[in-house]
C-alpha positions as CSV (number, residue, x, y, z in Angstrom):
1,X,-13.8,14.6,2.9
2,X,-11.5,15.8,5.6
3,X,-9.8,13.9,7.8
4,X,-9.0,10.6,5.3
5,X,-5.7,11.5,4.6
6,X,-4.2,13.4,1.6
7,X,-5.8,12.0,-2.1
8,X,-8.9,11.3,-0.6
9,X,-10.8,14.6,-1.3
10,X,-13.7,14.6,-3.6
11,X,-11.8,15.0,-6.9
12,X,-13.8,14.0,-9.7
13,X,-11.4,12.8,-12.0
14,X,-9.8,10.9,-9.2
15,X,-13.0,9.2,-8.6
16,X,-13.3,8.2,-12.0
17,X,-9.5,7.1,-12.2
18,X,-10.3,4.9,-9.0
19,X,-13.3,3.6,-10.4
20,X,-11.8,2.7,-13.9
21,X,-8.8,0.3,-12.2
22,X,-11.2,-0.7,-9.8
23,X,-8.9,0.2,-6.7
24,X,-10.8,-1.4,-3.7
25,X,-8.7,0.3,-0.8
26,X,-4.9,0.1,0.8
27,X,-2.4,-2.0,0.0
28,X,0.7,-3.0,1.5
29,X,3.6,-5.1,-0.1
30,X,7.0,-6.2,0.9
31,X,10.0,-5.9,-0.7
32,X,13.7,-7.7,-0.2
33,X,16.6,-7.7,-2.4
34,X,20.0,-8.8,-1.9
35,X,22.0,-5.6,-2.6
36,X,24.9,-7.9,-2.1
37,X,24.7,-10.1,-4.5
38,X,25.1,-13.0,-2.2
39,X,22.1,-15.1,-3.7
40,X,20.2,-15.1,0.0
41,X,17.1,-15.1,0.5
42,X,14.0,-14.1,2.2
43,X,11.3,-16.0,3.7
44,X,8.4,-15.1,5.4
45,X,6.5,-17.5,7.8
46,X,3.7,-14.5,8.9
47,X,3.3,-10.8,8.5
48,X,1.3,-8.6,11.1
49,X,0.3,-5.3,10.3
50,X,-0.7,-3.1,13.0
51,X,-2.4,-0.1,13.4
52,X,-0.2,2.7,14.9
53,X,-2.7,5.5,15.3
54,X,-3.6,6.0,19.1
């Protein structure tokens, strides 16, 4: 399976670790923290992702 990025081969056990937590594809998260200890926070009104391959 060439081509689909690394972790994507045919591995058997990873096939069977995928199937067992029933991972259904890519996931993407966001993250703040207030590294000054300031008590701000974050708020998000929208979040675009975009694809950046050509």
């Amino acid at each position: 399976m060439a081509g689909r990025g690394p972790g994507a081969g045919g591995d058997p056990a990873l096939r069977r670790l995928r199937r067992a937590l029933r991972f259904t594809g890519t996931f993407v998260g966001v993250c703040v923290q207030d590294l000054g200890g300031t008590r701000a926070v974050a708020d998000f009104d929208w979040f675009e992702l975009r694809d950046l391959a050509p």
